[in-house]
N, CA and C atoms as a LAMMPS dump frame, in Angstrom:
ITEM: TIMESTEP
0
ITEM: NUMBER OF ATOMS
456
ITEM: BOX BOUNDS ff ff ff
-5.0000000000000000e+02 5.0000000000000000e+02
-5.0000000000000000e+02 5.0000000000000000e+02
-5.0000000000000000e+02 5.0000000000000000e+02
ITEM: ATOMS id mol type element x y z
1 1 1 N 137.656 -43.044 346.041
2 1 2 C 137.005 -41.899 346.632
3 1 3 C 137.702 -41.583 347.954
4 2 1 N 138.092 -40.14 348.348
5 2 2 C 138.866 -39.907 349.37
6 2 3 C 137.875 -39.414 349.902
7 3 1 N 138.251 -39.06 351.147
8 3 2 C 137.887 -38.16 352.784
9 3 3 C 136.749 -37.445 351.804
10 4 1 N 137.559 -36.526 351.542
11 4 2 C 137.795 -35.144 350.919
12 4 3 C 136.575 -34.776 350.018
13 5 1 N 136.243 -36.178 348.96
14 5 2 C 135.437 -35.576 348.123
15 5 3 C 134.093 -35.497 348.159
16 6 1 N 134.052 -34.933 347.666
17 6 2 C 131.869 -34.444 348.099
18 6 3 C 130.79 -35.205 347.535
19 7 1 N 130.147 -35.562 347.812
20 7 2 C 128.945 -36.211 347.045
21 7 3 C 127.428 -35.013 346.623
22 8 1 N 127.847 -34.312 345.912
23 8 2 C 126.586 -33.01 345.968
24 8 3 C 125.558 -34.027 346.172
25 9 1 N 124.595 -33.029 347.009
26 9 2 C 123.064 -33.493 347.415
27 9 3 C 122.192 -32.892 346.104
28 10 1 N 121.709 -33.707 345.469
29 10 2 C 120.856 -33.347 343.77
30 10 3 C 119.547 -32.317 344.577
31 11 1 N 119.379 -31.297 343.795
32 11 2 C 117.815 -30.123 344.275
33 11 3 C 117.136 -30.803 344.718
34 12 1 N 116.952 -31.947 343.999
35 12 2 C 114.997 -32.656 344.396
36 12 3 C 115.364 -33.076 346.035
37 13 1 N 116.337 -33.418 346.733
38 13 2 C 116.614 -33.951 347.86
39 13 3 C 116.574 -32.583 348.541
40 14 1 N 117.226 -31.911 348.691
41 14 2 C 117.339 -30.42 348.903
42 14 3 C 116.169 -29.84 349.317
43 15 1 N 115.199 -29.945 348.246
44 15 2 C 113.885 -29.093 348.052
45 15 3 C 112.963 -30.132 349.265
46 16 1 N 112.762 -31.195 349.109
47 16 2 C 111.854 -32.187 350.257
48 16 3 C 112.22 -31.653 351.758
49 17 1 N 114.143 -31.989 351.8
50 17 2 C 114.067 -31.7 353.116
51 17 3 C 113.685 -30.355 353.541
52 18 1 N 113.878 -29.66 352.76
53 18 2 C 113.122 -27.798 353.424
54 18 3 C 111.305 -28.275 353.712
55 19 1 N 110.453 -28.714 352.393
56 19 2 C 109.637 -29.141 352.295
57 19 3 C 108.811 -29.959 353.807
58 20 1 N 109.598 -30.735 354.466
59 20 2 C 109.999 -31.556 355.391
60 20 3 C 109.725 -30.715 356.774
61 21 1 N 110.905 -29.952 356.393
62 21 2 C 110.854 -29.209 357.633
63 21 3 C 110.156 -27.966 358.33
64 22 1 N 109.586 -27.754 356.911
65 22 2 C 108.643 -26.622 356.945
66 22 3 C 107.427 -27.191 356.929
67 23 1 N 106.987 -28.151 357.024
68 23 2 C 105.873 -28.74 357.411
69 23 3 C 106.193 -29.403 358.627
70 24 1 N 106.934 -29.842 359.408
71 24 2 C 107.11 -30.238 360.467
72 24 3 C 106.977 -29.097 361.6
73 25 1 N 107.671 -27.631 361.365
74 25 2 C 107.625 -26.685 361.781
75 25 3 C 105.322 -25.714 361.833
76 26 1 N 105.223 -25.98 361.119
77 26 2 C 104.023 -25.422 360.867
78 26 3 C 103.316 -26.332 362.063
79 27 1 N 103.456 -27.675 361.63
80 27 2 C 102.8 -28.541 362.816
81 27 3 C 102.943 -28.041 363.92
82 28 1 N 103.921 -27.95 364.557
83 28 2 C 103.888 -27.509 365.632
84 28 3 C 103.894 -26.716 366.189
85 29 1 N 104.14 -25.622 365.529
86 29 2 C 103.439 -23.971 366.151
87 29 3 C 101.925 -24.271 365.741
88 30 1 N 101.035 -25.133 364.838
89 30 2 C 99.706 -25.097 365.034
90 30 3 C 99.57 -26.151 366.241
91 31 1 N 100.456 -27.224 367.133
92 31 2 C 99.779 -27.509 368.306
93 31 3 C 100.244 -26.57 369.342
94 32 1 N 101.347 -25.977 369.301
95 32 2 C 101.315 -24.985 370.621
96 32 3 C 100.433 -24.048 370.488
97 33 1 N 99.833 -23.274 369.62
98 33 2 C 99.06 -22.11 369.57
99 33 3 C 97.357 -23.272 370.054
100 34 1 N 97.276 -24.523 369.681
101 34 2 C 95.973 -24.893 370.492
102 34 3 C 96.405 -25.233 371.818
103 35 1 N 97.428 -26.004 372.306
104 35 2 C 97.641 -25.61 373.368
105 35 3 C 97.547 -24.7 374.298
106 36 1 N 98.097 -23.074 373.949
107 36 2 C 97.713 -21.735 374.871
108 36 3 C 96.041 -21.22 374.817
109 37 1 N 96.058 -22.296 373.302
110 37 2 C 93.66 -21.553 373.545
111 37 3 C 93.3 -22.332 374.151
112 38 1 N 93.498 -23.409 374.898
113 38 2 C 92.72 -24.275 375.357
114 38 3 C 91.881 -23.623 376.366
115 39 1 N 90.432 -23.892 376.471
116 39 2 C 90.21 -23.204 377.395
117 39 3 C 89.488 -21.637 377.414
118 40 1 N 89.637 -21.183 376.425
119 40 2 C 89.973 -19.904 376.181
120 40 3 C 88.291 -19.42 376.254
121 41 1 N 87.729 -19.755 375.541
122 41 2 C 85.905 -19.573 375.806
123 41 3 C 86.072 -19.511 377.653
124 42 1 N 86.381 -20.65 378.231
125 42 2 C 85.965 -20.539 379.76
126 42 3 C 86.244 -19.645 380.194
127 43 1 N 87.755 -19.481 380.048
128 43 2 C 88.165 -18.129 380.963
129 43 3 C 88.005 -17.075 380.463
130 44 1 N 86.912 -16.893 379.353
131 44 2 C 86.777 -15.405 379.048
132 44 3 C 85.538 -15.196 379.568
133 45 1 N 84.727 -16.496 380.332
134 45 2 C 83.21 -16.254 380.769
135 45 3 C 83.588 -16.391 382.318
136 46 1 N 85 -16.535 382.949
137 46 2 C 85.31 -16.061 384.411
138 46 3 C 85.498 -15.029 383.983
139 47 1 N 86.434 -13.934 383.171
140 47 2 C 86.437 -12.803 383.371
141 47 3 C 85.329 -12.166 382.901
142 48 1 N 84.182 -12.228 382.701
143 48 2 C 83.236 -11.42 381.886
144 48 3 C 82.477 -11.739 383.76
145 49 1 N 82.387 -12.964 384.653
146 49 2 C 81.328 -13.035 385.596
147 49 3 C 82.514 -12.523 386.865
148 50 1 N 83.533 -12.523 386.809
149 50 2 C 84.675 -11.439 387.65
150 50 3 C 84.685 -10.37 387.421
151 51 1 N 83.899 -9.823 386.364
152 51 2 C 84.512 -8.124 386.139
153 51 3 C 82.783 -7.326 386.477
154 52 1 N 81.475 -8.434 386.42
155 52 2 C 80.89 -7.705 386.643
156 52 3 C 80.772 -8.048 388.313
157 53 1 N 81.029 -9.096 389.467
158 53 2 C 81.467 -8.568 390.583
159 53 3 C 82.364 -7.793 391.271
160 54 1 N 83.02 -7.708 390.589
161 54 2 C 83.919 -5.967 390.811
162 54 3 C 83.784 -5.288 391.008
163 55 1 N 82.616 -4.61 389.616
164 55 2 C 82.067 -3.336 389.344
165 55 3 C 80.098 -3.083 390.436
166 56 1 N 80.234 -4.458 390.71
167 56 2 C 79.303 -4.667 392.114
168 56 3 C 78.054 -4.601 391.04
169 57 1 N 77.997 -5.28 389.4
170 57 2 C 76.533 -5.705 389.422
171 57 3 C 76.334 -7 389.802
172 58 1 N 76.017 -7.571 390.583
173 58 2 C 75.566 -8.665 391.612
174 58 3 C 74.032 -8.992 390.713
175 59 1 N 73.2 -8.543 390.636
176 59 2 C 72.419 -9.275 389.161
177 59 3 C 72.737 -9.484 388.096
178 60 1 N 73.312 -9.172 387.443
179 60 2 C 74.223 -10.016 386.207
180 60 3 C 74.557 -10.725 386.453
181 61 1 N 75.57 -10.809 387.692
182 61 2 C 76.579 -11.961 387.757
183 61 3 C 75.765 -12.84 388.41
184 62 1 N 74.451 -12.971 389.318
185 62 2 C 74.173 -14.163 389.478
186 62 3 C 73.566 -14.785 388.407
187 63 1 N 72.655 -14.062 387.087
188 63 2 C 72.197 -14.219 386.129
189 63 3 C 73.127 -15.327 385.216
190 64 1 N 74.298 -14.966 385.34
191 64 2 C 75.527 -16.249 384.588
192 64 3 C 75.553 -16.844 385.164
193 65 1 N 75.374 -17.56 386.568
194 65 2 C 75.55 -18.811 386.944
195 65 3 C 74.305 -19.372 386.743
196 66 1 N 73.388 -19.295 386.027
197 66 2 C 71.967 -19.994 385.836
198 66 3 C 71.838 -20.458 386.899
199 67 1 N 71.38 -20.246 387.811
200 67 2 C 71.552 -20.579 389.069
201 67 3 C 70.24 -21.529 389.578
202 68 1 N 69.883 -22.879 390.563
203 68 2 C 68.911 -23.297 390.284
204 68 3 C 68.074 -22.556 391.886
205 69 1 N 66.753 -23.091 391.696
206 69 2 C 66.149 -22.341 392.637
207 69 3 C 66.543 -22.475 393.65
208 70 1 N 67.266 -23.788 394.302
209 70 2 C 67.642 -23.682 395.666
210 70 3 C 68.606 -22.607 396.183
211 71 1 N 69.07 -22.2 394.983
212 71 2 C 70.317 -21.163 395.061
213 71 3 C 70 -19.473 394.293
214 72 1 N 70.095 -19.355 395.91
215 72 2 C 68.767 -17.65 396.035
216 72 3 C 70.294 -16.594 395.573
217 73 1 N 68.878 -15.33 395.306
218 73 2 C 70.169 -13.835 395.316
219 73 3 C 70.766 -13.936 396.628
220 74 1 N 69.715 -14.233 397.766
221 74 2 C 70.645 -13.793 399.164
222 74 3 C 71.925 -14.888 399.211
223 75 1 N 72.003 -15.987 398.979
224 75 2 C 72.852 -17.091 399.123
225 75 3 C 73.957 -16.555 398.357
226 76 1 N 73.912 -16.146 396.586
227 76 2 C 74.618 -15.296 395.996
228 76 3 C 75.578 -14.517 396.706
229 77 1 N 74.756 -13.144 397.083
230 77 2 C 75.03 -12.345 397.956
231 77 3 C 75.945 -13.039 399.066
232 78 1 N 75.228 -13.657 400.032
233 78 2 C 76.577 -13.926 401.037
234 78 3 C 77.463 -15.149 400.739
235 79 1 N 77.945 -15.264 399.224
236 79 2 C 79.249 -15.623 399.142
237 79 3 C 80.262 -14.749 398.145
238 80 1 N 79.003 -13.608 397.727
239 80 2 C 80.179 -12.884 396.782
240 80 3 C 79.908 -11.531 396.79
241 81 1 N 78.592 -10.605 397.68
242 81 2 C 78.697 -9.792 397.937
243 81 3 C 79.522 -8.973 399.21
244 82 1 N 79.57 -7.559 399.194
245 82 2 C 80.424 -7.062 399.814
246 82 3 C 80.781 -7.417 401.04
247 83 1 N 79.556 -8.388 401.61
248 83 2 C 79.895 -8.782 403.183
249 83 3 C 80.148 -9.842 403.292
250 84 1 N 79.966 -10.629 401.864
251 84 2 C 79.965 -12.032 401.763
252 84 3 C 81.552 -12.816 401.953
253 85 1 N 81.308 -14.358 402.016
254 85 2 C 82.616 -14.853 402.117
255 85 3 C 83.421 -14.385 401.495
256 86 1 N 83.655 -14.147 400.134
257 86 2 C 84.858 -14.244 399.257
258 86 3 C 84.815 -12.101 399.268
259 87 1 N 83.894 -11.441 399.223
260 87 2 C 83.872 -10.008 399.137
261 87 3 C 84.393 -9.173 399.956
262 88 1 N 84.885 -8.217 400.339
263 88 2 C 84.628 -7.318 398.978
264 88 3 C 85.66 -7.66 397.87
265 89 1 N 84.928 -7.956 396.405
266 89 2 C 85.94 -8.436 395.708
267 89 3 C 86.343 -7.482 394.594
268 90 1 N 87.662 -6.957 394.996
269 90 2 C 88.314 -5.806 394.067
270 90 3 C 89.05 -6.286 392.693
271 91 1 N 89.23 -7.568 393.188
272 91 2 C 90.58 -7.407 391.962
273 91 3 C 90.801 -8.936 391.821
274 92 1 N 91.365 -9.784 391.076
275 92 2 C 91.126 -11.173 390.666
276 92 3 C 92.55 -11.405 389.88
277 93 1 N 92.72 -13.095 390.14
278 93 2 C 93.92 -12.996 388.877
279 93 3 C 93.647 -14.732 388.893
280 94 1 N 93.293 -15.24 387.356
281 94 2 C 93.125 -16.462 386.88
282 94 3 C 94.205 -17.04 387.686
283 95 1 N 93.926 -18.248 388.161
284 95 2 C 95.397 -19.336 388.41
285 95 3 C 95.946 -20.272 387.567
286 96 1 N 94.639 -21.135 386.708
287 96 2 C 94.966 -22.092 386.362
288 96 3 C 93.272 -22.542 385.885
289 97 1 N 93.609 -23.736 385.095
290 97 2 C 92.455 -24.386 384.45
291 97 3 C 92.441 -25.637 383.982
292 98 1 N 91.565 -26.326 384.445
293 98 2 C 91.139 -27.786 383.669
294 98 3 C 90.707 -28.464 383.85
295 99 1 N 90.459 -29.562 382.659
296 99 2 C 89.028 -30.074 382.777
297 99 3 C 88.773 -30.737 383.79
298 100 1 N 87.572 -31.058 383.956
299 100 2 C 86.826 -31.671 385.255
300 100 3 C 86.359 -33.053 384.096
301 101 1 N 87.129 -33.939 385.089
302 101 2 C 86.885 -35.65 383.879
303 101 3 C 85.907 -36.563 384.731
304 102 1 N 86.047 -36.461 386.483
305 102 2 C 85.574 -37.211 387.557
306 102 3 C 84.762 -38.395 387.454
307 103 1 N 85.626 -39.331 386.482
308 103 2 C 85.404 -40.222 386.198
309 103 3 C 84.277 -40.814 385.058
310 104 1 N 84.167 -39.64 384.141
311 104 2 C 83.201 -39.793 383.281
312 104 3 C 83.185 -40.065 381.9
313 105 1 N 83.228 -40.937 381.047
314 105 2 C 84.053 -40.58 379.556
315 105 3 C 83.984 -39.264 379.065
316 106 1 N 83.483 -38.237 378.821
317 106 2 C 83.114 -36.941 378.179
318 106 3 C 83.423 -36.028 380.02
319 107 1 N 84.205 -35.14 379.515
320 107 2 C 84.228 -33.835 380.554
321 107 3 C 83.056 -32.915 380.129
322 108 1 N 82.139 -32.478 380.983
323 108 2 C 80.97 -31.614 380.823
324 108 3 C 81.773 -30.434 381.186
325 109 1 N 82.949 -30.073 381.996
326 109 2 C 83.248 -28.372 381.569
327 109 3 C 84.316 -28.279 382.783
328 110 1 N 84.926 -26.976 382.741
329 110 2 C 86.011 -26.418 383.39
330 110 3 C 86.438 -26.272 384.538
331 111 1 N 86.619 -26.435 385.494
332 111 2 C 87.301 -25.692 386.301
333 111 3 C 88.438 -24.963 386.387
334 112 1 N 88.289 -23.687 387.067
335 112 2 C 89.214 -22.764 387.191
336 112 3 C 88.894 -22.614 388.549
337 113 1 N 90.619 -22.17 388.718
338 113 2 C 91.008 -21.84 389.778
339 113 3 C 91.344 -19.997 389.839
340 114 1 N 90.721 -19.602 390.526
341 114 2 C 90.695 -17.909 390.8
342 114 3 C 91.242 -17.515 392.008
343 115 1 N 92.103 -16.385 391.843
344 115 2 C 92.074 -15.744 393.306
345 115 3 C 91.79 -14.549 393.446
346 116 1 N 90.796 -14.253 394.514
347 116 2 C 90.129 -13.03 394.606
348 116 3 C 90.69 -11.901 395.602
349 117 1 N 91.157 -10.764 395.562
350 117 2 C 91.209 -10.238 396.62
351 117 3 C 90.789 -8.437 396.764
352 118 1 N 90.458 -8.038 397.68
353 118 2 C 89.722 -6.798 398.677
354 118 3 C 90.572 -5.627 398.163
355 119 1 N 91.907 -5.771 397.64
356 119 2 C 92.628 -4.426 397.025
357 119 3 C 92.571 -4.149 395.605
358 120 1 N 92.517 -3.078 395.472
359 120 2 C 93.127 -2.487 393.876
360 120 3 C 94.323 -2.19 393.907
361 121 1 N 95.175 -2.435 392.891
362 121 2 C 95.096 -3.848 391.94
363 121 3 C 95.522 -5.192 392.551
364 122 1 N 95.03 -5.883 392.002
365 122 2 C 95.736 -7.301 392.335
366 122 3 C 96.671 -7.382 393.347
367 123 1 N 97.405 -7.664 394.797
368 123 2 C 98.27 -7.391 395.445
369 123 3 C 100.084 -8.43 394.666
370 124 1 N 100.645 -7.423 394.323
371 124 2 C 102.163 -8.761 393.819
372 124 3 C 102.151 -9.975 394.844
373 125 1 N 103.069 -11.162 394.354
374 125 2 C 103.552 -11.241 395.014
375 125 3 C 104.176 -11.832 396.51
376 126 1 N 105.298 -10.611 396.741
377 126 2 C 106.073 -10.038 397.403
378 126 3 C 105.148 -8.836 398.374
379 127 1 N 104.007 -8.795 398.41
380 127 2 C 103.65 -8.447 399.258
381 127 3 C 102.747 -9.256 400.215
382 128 1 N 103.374 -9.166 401.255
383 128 2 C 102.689 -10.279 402.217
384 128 3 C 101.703 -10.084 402.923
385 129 1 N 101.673 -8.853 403.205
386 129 2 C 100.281 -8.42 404.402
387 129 3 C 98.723 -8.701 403.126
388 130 1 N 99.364 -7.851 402.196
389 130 2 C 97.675 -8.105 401.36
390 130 3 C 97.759 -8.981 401.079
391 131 1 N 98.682 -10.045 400.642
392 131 2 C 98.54 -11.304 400.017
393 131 3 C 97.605 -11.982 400.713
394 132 1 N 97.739 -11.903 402.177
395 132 2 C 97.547 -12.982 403.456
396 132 3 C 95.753 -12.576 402.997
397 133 1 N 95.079 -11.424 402.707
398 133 2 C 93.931 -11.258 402.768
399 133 3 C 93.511 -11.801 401.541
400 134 1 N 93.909 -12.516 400.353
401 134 2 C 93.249 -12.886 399.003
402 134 3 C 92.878 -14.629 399.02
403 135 1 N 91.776 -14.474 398.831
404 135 2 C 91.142 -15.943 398.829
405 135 3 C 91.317 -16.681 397.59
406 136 1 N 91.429 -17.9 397.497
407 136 2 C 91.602 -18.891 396.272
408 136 3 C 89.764 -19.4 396.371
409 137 1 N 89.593 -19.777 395.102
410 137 2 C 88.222 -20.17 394.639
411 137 3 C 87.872 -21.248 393.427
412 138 1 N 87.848 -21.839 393.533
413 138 2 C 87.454 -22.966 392.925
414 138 3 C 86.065 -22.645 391.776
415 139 1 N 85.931 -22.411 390.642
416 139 2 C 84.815 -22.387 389.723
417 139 3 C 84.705 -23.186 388.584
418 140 1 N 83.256 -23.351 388.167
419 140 2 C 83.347 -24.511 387.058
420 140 3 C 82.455 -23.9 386.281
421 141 1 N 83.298 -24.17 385.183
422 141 2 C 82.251 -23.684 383.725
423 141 3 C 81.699 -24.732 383.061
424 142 1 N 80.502 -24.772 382.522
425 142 2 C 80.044 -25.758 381.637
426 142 3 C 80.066 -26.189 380.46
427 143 1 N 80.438 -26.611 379.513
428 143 2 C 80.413 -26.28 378.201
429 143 3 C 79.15 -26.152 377.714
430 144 1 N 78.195 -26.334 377.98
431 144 2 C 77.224 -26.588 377
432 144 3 C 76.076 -25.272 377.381
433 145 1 N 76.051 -24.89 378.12
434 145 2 C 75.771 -23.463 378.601
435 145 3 C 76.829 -22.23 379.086
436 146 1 N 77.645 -21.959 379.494
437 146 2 C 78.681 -21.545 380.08
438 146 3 C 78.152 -20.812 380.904
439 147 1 N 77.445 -21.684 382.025
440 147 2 C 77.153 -21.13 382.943
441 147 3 C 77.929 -21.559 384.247
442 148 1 N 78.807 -20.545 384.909
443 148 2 C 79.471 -20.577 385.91
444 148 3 C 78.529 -21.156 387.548
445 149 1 N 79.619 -21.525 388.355
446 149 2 C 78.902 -22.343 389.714
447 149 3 C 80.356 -22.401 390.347
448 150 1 N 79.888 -23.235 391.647
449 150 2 C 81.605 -23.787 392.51
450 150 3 C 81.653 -25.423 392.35
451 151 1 N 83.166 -25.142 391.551
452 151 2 C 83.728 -26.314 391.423
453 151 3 C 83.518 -27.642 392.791
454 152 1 N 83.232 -28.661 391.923
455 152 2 C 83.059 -29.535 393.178
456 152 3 C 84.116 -30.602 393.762
C-alpha cells in the first residue's frame, strides 16, 4: 500500500459522522439560546415596572413591588417619584443580571442592575454631561411572585 492510495470511508461511517455532528451542533445552539433567556421573565417584569414609572403611573408601579406596610406610597414616591431620589425618571437601560445565591442553597430571585436617567432617550455613551446625571440602581425580582424591591 503506497502514500497515494485511498482507503474509501464505507456510507454507514459517513452517515454517523454527519449524524454526530448534527447532533452535537443542535446541542449547542439549544444551550446558547438558554443561555441569552436566562432571566428573561425578570427583565421583562423590570421593563413592564420601568415603563410604567416613566409614563408617571406611580400606583401601578408601587402595586408590583407588593410592597410591605412599612413601605408607604410616600416612601415610594420619594425614591422614584419626580422629586424623588432616582426621578425624574425618563428613560432606563438594563445593565446586567443575576442571581442573588447569598449563601443559600436555592436562589429566591434576581437582581438587576438598571440605569435610570432624567433625559429622553437614554443619553449614549459619549455623552458626558447627561451621562454624569444617570443613576445606577440595584433591583431584585422574586421568583415566586415577581414582585420587584431594592436589591440588597
Amino acid at each position: 500500500m503506497s502514500v497515494f492510495d485511498s482507503n474509501e470511508e464505507h456510507p454507514p461511517a459517513r452517515i454517523r459522522r454527519y449524524i454526530i455532528t448534527a447532533l452535537v451542533f443542535v446541542i449547542l445552539l439549544f444551550l446558547a439560546f438558554q443561555y441569552l433567556m436566562r432571566y428573561h421573565t425578570e427583565k421583562n417584569t423590570i421593563r413592564q415596572f420601568m415603563n410604567q414609572v416613566v409614563a408617571g403611573n406611580m400606583e401601578q408601579a408601587y402595586r408590583m413591588c407588593n410592597p410591605s406596610p412599612s413601605y408607604s406610597m410616600k416612601d415610594f414616591l420619594d425614591d422614584w417619584g419626580p422629586e424623588g431620589y432616582y426621578g425624574p425618571v425618563k428613560s432606563y437601560h438594563i445593565e446586567s443580571a443575576e442571581e442573588d445565591k447569598r449563601g443559600t442553597e436555592h436562589a429566591s430571585g434576581v437582581n438587576i442592575t438598571v440605569e435610570v436617567s432624567p433625559y429622553t432617550p437614554f443619553p449614549p455613551n459619549n455623552d458626558a454631561a447627561k451621562q454624569s446625571k444617570t443613576k445606577e440602581v440595584r433591583l431584585r425580582v422574586e421568583y415566586k411572585d415577581q414582585s420587584v424591591g431594592f436589591a440588597p
